[in-house]
Every structure is written in C-alpha cells, then in structure tokens.
C-alpha positions in Angstrom: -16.6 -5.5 -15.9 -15.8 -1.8 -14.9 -13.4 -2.6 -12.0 -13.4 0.7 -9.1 -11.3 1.2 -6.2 -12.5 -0.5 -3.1 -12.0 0.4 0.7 -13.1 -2.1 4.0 -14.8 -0.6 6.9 -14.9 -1.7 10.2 -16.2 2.0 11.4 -12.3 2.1 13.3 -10.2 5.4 12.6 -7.9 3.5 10.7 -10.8 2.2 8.2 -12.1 5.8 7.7 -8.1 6.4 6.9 -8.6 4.1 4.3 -11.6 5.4 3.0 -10.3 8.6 2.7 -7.5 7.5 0.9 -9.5 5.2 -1.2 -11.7 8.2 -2.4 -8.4 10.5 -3.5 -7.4 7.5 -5.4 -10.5 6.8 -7.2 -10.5 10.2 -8.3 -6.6 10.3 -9.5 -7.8 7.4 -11.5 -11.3 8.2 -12.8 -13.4 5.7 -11.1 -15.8 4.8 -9.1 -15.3 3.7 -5.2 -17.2 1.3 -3.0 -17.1 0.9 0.2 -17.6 -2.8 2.1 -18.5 -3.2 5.2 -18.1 -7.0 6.7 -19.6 -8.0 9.5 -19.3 -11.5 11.3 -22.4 -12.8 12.6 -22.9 -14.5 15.4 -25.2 -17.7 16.4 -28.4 -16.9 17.3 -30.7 -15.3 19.7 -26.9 -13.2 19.8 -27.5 -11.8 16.5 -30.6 -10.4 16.8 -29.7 -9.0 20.0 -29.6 -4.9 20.4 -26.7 -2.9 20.3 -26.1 0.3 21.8 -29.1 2.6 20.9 -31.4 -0.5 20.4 -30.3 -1.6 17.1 -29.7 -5.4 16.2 -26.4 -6.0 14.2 -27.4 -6.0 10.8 -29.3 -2.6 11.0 -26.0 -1.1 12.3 -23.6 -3.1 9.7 -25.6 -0.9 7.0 -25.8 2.1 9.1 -21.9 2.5 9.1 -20.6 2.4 5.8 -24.4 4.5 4.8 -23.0 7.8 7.1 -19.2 7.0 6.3 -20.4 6.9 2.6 -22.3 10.2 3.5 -19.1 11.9 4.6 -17.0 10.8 1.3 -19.7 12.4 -1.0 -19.5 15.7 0.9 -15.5 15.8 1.1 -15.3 14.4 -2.5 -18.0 16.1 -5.1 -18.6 14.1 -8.3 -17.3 10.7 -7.1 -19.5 8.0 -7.6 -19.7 5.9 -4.7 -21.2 2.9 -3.8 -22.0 0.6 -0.3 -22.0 -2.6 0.5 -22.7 -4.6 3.6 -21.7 -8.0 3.4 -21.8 -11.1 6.7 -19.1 -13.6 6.6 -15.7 -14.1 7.7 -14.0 -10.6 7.1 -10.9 -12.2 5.5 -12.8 -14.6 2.8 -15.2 -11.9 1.8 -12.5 -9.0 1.6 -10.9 -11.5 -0.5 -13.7 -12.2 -3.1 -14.7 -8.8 -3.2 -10.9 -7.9 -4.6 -11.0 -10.2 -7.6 -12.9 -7.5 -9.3 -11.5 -4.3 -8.1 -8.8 -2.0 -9.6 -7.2 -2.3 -5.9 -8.1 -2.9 -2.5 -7.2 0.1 0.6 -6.9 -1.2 4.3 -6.5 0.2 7.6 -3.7 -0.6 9.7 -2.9 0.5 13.3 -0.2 2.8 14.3 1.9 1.3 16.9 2.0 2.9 19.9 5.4 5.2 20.6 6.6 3.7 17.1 6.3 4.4 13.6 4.2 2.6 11.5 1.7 0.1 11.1 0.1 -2.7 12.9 -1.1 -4.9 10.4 -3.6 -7.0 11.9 -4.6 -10.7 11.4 -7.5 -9.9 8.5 -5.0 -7.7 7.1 -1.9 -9.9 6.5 -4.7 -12.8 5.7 -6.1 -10.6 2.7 -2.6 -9.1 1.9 -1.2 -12.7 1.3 -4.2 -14.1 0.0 -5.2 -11.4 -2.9 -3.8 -10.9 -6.4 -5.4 -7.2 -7.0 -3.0 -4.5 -5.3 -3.7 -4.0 -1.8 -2.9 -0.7 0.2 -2.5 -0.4 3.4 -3.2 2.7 4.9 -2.1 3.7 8.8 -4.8 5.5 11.1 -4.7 9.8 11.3 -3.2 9.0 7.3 -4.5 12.3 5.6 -3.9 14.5 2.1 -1.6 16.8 3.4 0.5 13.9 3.8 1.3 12.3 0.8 2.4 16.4 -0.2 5.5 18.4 0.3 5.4 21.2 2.9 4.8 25.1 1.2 7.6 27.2 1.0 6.8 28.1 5.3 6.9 24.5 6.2 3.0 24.5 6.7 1.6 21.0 5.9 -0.6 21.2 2.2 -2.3 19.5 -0.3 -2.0 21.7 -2.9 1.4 21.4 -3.3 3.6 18.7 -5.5 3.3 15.4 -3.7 6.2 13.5 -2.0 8.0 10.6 -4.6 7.0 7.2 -5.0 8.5 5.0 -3.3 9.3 1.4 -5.2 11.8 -1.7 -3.9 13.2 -3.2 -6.9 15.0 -6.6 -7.1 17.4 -6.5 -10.1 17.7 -10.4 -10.1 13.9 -10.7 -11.3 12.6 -7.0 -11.8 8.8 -7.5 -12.1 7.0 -5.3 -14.6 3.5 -5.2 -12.4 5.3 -3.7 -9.0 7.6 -1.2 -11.1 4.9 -0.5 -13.6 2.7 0.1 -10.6 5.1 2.7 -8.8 5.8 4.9 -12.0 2.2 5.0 -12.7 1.2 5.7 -9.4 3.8 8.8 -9.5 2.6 9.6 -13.1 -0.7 10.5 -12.1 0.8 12.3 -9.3 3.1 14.3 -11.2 5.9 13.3 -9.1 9.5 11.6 -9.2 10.0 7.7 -9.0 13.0 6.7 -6.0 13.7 3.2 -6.9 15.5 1.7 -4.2 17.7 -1.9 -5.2 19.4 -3.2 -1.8 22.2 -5.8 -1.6 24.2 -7.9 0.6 27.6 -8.9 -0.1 28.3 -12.4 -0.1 29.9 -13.9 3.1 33.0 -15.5 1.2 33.6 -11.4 0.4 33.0 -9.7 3.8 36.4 -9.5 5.0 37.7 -8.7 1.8 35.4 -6.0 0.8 36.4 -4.3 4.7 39.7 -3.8 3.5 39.8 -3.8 -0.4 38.1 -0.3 -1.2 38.1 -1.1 -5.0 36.5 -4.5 -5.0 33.5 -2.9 -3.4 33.1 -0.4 -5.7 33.3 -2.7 -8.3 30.6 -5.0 -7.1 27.8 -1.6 -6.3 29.0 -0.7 -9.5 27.6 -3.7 -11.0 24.6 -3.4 -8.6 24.3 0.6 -9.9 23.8 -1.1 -13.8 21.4 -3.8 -12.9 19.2 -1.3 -11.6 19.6 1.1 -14.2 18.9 -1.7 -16.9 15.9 -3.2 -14.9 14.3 0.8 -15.1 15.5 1.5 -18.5 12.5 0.7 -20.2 10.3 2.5 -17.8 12.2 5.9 -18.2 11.7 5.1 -21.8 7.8 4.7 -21.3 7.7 7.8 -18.6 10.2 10.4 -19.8 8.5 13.3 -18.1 8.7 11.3 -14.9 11.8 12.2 -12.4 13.2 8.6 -11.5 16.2 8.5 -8.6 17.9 5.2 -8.4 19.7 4.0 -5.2 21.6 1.0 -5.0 23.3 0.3 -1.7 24.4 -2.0 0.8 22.2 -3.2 3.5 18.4 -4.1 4.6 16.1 -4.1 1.5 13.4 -3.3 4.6 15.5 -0.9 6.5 16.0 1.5 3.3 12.6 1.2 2.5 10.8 1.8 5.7 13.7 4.9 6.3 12.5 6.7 2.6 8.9 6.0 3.8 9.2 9.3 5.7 9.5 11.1 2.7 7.3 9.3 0.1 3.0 9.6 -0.6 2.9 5.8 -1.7 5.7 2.9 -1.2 5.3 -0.1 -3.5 6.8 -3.6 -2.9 6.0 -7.4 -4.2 4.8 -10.1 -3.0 5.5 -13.3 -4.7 2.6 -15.5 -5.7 2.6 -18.8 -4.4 0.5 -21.2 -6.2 1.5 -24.8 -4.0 1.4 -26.6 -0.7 3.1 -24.4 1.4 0.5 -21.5 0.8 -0.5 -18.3 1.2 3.2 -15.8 2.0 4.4 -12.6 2.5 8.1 -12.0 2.6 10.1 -10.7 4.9 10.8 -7.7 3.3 7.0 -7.1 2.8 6.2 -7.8 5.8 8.8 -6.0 7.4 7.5 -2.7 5.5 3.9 -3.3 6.5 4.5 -3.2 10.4 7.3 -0.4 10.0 6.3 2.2 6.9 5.1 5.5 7.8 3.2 6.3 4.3 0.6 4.2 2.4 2.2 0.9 1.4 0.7 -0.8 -2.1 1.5 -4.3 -1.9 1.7 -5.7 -5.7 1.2 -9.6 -6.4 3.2 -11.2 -9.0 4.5 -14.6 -10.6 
C-alpha cells in the first residue's frame, strides 16, 4: 500500500497550520497528501438541519476540506492531493485513518500570552492512541519558520532551515525516534541537536554541591552514553551536522527552551500494550503544551 502524509481538518487556523505543513512535508518526502475532514453527526432532524448559508452538515463537511484542498494545489504545484470526509467520532476515525499513513500532522492551539501549544482532547486521544508518527503543528505555524533568518534578519524560506530537534534517553535509545530526527534533518539539509537530560540521584545531591570533580565525572559518563547511543547514526549520516548536549536538569525544560530555534522537535512515546492503557509521558506531554516549533511525536516498544 503506497502510504502519504496525512493532515485533519476541522476548517480552524490551527488545522489549515497543519495542512500547510503537511503539504511541505509531503513534498520533502515525495508523496502524496490527503487531507480528512471528520465530522460528528448529530441525532436526527439536527443533522439535516441548515447551517449558515442554508447548507445541511454533510454538504459543508465536504465543502471544507474541497476549498482548503483548493488552496494547497495552488501554493504547492505538482503535489498530488487527495480529500476525504469522513462522520464519526473525530478521535477513532483520525486513528484508523493513521494506520496507513507515512505520518499524521495536527493542529494545536497557541496559548494565549504563552508559548506553545494547547493540545486539545482529540489531540492527546490520537497522540496516545496511534503508532504512525504524529505532528503536531501550533496555529500562525508557517515556512519561514522552520528557516534561519537572511543575512538582514528578515524571516525566509529560502534559506538553510533551523536543526532538528531530538530528546534522547541513553538508558534505552530507540532507533525509530532517533532515526526519525536525523532523517527528518537529512532531507532538510540541516544539523541534528540531540539533547540527553539527567538528574543526579538524591543519595548524590549534597555531595555533587560541594565536590566539583565527582560531577564532572558523572556528565562525563552521561557525555559517552550519548555519544555511543548516536554513534551509529553519525556513521549512517556523515554529511549530517549532529550537536550533542548532555546536561543536568528537566528532559522537558531543555527541550521546549531549544524549540525556539529548531523547524521540527522529535520525542517518544512509549507504547503500552496492557491494562493501564493508552499514555503519554510527562516529558511528551510536557513538550506538546509548551514547544514553540512542530513537535513529531514517534511511538515505540
């Protein structure tokens, strides 16, 4: 099955975001895009009731993704785009429609005053639920973003784009979030900053406040884990820049600070296959709500 890169609409800002987004990755990755448009409907006589401009719900579930698919084929020339408007619950269906894309893009809120996203309740329901990559995207997201400022500071898309930004636990590096991160930047033609946060251990605190050497040796240790988990990911991506940082601290706080410099950041999500149920971490979720650039969230085992 030839698997393309899929966007939801719900006709918001932060959808069209997505879409956007959705398109310049299709392209970056030679496929096609579709677009899904989920609508919930209601019992009837309500759902064949007319909206705004006399039309019933269904007519303007099609509508919507038809002109927004419109828009993408002007802005983006030789992609091949598709549209589908689908009824149900917008978290089950956003879910199906996943297994068989390449990844799924999402709109998220801005918060208000703050940086960063809102991800709402289909959002984190989809996020925790799907085992395809899913990107978020924040509303007002655009191209100019994900690029480094020209040599006057003016905001442009035809110059390199920003790093890619990946959170890397050294205790169980997972190929499909790293491998996800230096292939994102390698069809970028950018740099790799892998980021590997730790926490000393309580029984060390006081020592490490007074005994310089002990914590240097312990990031030092830290330093070669992370240099051993990316070692054979240099190996595969030799033209790619790759900057490592190990340090002290929130895993989320260091990633959601680098967000501000980064096109795409990348973080896990562990798979949970019981009882207990659908999860996000906290360091996931964290980066969601807080993350000022596109944030690929990457299943795994």
């Amino acid at each position: 099955m030839v698997r393309t890169v899929v966007a939801g609409l719900d006709g918001s800002p932060e959808s069209r975001a997505a879409a956007e987004w959705a398109a310049r990755e299709a392209k970056l990755r030679g496929l096609s895009m579709k677009l899904v448009h989920v609508w919930e409907p209601v019992p009837t006589p309500g759902s064949q009731a007319p909206l705004l401009g006399g039309e019933t719900r269904p007519h303007w579930a099609e509508r919507v993704p038809r002109e927004e698919v419109e828009g993408l084929e002007l802005r983006h020339p030789g992609l091949d785009i598709t549209m589908e408007a689908l009824s149900g619950r917008p978290a089950d269906v956003l879910a199906d429609v996943a297994k068989d894309a390449e990844l799924l893009a999402l709109g998220s809120r801005g918060l208000s005053g703050l940086r960063g996203f809102l991800v709402g309740s289909v959002g984190l329901a989809v996020v925790s639920r799907v085992e395809r990559p899913v990107v978020l995207v924040r509303a007002g997201e655009q191209a100019v973003d994900e690029h480094e400022p020209d040599p006057t500071g003016i905001p442009s898309a035809s110059t390199r784009y920003r790093p890619v930004v990946v959170g890397v636990d050294t205790a169980e590096p997972d190929d499909s979030v790293i491998g996800f991160a230096f292939e994102a930047a390698a069809r970028r033609g950018t740099g790799v900053w892998a980021l590997h946060s730790w926490s000393p251990s309580p029984y060390y605190v006081h020592d490490l406040s007074v005994d310089r050497s002990l914590r240097d040796e312990i990031s030092g240790r830290h330093t070669e884990a992370l240099a051993e988990a990316l070692a054979p990911w240099r190996q595969k991506y030799p033209s790619t820049d790759v900057v490592e940082h190990a340090r002290s601290g929130s895993a989320a706080d260091q990633l959601i600070e680098a967000s501000t410099d980064a096109s795409l950041v990348v973080v896990g999500r562990r798979v949970r296959r019981n009882p207990l149920g659908a999860h996000i971490g906290p360091v996931t979720h964290a980066v969601l709500h807080h993350a000022t650039a596109p944030v690929a969230v990457v299943s795994h085992d």
